[in-house]
C-alpha positions as CSV (number, residue, x, y, z in Angstrom):
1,X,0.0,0.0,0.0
2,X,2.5,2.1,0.9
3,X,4.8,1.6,-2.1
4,X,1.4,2.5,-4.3
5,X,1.0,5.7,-2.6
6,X,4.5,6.7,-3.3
7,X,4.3,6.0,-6.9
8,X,1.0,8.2,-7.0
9,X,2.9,10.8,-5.0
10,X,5.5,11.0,-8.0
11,X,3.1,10.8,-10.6
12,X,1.8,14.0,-9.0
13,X,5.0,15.6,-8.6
14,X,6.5,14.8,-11.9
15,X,3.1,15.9,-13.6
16,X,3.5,19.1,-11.3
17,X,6.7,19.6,-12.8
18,X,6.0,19.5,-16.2
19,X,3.0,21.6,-16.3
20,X,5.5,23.8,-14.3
21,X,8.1,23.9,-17.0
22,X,5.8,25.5,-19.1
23,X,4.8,28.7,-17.1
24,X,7.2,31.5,-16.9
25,X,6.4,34.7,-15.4
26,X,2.6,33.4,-15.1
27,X,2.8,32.7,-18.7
28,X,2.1,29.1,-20.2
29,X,2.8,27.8,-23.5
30,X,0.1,25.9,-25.3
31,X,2.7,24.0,-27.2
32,X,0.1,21.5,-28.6
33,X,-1.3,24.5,-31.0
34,X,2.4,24.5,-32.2
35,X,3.0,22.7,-36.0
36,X,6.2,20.4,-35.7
37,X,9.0,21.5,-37.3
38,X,9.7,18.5,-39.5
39,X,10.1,17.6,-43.4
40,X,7.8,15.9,-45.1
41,X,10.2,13.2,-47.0
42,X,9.6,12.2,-50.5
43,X,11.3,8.8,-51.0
44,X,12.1,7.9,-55.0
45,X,14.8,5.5,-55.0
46,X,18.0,6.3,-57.2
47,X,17.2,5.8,-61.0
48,X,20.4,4.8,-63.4
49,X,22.4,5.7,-60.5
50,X,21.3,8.7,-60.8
51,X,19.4,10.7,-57.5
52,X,15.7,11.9,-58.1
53,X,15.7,15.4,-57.4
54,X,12.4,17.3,-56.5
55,X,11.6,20.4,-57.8
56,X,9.5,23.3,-58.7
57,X,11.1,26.0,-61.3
58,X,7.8,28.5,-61.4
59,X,6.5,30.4,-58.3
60,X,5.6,33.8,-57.6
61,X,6.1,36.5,-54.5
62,X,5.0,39.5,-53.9
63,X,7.5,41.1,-56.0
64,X,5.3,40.8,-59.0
65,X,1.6,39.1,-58.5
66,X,2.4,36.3,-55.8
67,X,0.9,36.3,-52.1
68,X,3.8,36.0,-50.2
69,X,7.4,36.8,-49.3
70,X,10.4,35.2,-51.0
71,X,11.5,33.2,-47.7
72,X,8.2,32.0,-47.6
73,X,9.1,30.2,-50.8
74,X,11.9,28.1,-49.0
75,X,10.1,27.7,-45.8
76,X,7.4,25.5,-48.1
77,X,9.7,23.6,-50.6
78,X,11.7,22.6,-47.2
79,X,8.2,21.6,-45.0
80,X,7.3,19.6,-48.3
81,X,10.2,17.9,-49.6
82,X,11.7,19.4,-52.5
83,X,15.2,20.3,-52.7
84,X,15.4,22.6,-55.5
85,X,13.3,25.5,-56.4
86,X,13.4,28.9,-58.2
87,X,11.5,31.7,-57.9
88,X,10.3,33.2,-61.3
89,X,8.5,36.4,-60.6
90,X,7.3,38.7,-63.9
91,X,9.7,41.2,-64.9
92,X,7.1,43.2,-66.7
93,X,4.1,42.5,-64.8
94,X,4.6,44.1,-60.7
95,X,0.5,45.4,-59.4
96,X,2.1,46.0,-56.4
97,X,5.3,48.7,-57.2
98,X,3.2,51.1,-55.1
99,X,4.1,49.2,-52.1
100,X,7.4,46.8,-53.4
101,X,9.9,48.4,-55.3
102,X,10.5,46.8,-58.8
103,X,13.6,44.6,-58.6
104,X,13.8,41.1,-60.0
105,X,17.4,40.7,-58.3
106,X,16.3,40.7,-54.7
107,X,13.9,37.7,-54.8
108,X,16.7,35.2,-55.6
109,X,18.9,37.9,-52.7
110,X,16.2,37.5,-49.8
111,X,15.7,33.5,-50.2
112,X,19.4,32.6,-51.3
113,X,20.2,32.6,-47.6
114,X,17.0,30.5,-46.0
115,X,17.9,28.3,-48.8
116,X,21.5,27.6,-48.0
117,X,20.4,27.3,-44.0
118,X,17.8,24.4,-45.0
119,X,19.6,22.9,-48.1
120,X,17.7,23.8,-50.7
121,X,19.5,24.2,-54.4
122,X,17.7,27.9,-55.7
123,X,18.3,28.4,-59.2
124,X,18.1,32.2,-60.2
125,X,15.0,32.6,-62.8
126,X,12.3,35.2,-63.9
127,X,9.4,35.0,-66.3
128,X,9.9,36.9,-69.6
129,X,5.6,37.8,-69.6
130,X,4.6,38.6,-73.4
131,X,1.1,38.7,-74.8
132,X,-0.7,35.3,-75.6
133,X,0.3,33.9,-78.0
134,X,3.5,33.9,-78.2
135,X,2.7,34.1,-74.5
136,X,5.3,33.6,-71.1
137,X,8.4,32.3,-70.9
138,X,10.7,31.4,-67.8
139,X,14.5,31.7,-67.9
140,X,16.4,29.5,-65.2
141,X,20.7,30.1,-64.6
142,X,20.3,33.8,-65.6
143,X,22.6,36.6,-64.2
144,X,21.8,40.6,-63.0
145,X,18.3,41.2,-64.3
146,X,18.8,44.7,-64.7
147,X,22.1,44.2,-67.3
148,X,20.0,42.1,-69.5
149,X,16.5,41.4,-68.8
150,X,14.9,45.0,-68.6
151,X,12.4,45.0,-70.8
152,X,11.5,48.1,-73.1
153,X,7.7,48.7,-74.4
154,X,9.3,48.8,-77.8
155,X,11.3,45.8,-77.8
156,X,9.7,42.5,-79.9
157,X,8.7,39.5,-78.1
158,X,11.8,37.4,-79.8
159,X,14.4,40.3,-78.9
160,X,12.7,39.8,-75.2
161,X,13.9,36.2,-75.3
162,X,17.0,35.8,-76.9
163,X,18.7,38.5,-74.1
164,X,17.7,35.7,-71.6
165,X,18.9,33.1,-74.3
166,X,22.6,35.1,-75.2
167,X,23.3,34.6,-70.9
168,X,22.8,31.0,-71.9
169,X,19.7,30.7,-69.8
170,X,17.9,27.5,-70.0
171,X,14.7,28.6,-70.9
172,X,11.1,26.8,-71.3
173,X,7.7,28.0,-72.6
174,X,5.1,28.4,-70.2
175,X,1.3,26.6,-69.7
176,X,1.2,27.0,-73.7
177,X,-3.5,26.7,-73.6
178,X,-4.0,28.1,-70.6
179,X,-6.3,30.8,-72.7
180,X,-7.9,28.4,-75.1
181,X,-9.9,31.3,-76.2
182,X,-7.6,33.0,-77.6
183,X,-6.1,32.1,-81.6
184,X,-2.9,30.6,-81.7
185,X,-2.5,29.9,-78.2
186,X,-1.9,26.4,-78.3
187,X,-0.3,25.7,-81.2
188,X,3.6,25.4,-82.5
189,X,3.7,28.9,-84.1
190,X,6.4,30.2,-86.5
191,X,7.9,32.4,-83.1
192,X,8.0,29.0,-81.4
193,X,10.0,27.4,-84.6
194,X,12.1,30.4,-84.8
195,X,13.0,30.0,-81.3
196,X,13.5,26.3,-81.6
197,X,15.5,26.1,-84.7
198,X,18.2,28.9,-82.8
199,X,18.3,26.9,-79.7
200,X,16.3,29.5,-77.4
201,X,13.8,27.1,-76.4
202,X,15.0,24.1,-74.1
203,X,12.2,23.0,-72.4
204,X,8.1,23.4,-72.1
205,X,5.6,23.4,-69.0
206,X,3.8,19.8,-69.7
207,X,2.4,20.4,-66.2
208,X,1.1,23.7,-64.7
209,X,-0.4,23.8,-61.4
210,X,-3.3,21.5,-61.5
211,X,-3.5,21.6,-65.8
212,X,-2.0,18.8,-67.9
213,X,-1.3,20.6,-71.6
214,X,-1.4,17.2,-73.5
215,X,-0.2,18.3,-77.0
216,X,2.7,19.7,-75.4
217,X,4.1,16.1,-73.8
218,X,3.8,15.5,-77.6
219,X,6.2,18.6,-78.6
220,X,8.6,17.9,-76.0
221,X,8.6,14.0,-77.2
222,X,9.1,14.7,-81.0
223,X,11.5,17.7,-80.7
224,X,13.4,16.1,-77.8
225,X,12.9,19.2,-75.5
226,X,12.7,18.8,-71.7
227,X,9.4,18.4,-69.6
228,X,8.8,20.1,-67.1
229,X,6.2,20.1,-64.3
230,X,5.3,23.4,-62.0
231,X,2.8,24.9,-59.6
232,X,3.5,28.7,-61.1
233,X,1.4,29.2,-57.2
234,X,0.8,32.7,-56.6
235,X,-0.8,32.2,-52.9
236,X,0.4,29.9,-50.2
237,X,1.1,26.6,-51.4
238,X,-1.5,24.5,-48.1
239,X,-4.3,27.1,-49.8
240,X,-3.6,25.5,-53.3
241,X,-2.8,22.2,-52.7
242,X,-5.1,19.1,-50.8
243,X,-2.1,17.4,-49.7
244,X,-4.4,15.3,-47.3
245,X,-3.8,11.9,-49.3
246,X,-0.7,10.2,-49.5
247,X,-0.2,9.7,-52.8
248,X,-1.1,13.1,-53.9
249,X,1.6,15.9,-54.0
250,X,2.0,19.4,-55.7
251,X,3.2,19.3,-59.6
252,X,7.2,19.6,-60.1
253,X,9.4,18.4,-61.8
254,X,11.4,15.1,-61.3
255,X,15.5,15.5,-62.4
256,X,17.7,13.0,-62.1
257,X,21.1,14.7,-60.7
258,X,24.3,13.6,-60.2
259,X,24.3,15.5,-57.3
260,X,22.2,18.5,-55.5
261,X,24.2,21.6,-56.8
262,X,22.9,23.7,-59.3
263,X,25.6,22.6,-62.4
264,X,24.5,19.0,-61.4
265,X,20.6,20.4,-62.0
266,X,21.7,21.9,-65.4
267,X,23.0,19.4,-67.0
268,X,20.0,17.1,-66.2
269,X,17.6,19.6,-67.5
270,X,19.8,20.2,-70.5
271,X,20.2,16.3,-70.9
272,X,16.2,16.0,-70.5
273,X,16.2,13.8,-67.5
274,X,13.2,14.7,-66.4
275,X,9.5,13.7,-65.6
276,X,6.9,15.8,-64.4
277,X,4.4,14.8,-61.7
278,X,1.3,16.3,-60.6
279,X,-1.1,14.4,-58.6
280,X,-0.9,10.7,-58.8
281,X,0.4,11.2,-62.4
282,X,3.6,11.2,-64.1
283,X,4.3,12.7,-67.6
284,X,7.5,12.2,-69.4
285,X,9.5,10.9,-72.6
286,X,9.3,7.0,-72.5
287,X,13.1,6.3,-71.8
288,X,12.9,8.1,-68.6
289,X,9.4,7.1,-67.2
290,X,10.0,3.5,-67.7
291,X,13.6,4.4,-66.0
292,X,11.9,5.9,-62.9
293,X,9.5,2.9,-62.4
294,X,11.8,0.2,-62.4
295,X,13.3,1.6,-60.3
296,X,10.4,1.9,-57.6
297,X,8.8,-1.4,-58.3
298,X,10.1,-4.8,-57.9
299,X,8.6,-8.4,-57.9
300,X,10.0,-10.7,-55.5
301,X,10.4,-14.0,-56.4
302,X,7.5,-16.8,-55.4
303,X,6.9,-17.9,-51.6
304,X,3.9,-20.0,-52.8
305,X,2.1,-22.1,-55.7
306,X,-0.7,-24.4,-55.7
307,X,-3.0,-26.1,-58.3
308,X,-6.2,-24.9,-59.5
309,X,-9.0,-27.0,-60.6
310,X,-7.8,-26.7,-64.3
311,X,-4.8,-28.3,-63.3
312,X,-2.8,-25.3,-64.0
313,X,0.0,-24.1,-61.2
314,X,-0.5,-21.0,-60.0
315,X,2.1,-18.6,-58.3
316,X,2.1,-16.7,-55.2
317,X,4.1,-13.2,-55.9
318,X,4.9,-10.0,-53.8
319,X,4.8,-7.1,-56.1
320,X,6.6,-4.4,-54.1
321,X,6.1,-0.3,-54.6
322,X,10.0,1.3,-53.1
323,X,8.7,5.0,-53.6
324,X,6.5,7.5,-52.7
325,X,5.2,7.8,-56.1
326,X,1.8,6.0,-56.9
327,X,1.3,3.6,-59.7
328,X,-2.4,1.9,-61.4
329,X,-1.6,-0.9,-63.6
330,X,-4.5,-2.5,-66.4
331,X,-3.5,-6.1,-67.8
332,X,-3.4,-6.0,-71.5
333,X,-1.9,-9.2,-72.1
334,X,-1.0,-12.3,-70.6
335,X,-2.0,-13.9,-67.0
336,X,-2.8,-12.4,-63.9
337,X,-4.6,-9.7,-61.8
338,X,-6.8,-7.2,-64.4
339,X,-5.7,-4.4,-62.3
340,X,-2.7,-3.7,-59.5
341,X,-3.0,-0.3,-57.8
342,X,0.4,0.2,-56.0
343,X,0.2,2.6,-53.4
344,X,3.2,4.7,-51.8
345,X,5.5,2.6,-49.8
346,X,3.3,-0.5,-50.1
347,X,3.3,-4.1,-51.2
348,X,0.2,-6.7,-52.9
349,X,0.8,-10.3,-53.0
350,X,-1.1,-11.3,-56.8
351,X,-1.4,-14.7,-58.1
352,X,-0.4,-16.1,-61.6
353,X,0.9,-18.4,-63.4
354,X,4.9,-18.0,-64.7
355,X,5.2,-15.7,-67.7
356,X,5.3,-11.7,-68.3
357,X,2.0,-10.4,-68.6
358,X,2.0,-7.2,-70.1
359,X,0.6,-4.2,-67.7
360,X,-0.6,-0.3,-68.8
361,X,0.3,2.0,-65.9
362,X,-2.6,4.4,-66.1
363,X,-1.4,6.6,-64.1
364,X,1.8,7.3,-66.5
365,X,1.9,9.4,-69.7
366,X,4.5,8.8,-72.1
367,X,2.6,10.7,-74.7
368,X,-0.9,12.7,-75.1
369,X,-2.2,9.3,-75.9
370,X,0.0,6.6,-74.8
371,X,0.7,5.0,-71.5
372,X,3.9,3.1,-69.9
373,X,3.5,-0.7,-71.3
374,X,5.6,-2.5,-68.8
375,X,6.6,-6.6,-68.8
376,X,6.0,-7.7,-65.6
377,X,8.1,-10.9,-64.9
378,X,6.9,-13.8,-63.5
379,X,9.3,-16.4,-63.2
């Protein structure tokens, strides 16, 4: 009994104690209204030896039409798991110089030091904003905005570009459709050959925000440009973005890096190592989709077969998901489940007989029309 009243005694006290810790000068904190400081960590397993780099190349701040401060960038691609990020404000287009003064240095100066605190790679970019068509532009690598990228009322819309493109800026069109309304806005116009054929055009926006241009997966794949995937998110991302569900994420771009610097980010974008994803979905040339889910899913050999009434052996297999990424398989030939739905970080056990059926990952675009075929092997 005694021994029991001692034990409540420092329940009490230690409970005391703590509550004490917490009020200081009468004050207590209310640490459970707190938000953890922690990183959300995207897992992608390395591809080709090659590391999986998340990223978003298209955001705004305040210093043209975006909601919030450039910190606030870094502050969000840390809490969400990216590690490299630029911020592409409108040179042209700043509603709020009455209260920000003009400058499309000092977004890149404010965040460049958040940014090296939490490990982020920031790539120095703007958004060269011209009428629709030819429409907007973003330049990525570029140097002082104000020896090269002023723009003059008078200038044209290809001298606008090419002073991004004589820095050697990697550039890539933006959301080419977003106005459907509006003639010529989604289609390969002579100003898009013209900056083509005098290699001022490296890349397009397959993905942007919560839009999948189609026709442009298309360009990319049969001019062998690079596709990219962005949020272009004006407000803060949590008001954009449901990330609620595991499997959904906000649209970036996937580059496989040799490393996280900004040359290593280069020359994957320049070598067009990249897939977009947005949502559950992933949008890329073929090579480099199919690349990026062998690498996340695996089928472990068989831990059990029986015979079914036909006579015929079936297999017991573990089809295994290594990533983060989320990927909805149709059969279109051979034996075995109709459908396999392979969620983040999971596994399902599916029964067959030996073979290879042949799966279509829904959930994959390797053109407007066209999804990832993929052999499954079932030996």
């Amino acid at each position: 009994m005694k021994k029991t009243i001692f034990t409540l005694f420092l329940a009490s006290f230690f409970a005391f104690v703590s509550q004490a810790q917490q009020i200081n000068n009468g004050v207590m904190n209310l640490n459970e209204f707190s938000r953890p400081n922690k990183r959300s960590n995207i897992v992608i397993p390395d591809v080709n030896g090659f590391k999986v780099l998340k990223c978003d190349f298209h955001m705004h701040t305040v210093f043209s039409d975006g909601d919030v401060w450039p910190t606030v960038r870094v502050q969000e691609a840390w809490r969400e798991g990216l590690d490299a990020i630029a911020i592409t404000d409108h040179m042209e287009y700043t509603p709020k110089k009455d209260d920000i003064t003009p400058n499309n240095n000092r977004p890149y100066e404010i965040a460049k030091p958040s940014a090296q605190r939490q490990g982020i790679t920031l790539v120095k970019g703007t958004e060269v904003t011209r009428q629709t068509p030819p429409g907007h532009f973003n330049a990525l690598f570029i140097g002082d905005t104000d020896d090269y990228l002023t723009v003059n009322t008078n200038e044209t819309d290809r001298e606008a570009v090419m002073k991004a493109e004589a820095q050697n800026a990697f550039i890539f069109w933006n959301h080419p459709g977003w106005q459907p309304g509006i003639a010529g806005s989604y289609e390969w116009l002579p100003f898009i050959e013209d900056l083509y054929k005098n290699k001022a055009l490296d890349g397009i926006e397959v993905v942007n925000g919560t839009g999948f241009h189609m026709k442009a997966l298309d360009w990319c794949i049969d001019k062998n440009l690079t596709v990219m995937g962005s949020t272009d998110v004006h407000n803060l991302i949590s008001l954009s973005y449901d990330n609620s569900r595991d499997y959904v994420h906000r649209t970036m771009t996937l580059v496989l890096v040799r490393d996280n610097t900004p040359e290593s980010v280069r020359e994957a974008l320049d070598a067009r190592r990249t897939v977009a994803w947005a949502s559950k979905y992933l949008m890329g040339k073929e090579e480099n989709v199919r690349s990026l889910f062998n690498a996340c899913v695996e089928v472990l050999p068989s831990h059990h077969s029986e015979t079914n009434r036909e006579g015929k052996t079936i297999k017991y297999y573990q089809i295994r998901n290594n990533s983060d990424l989320y990927f909805e398989m149709e059969r279109t030939a051979g034996n075995g489940p109709g459908r396999i739905v392979l969620y983040p970080q999971s596994s399902q056990v599916i029964a067959a007989e030996s073979g290879q059926p042949v799966y279509s990952v829904v959930t994959t675009y390797v053109r407007s029309d066209k999804h990832l075929s993929v052999n499954l092997l079932l030996p």
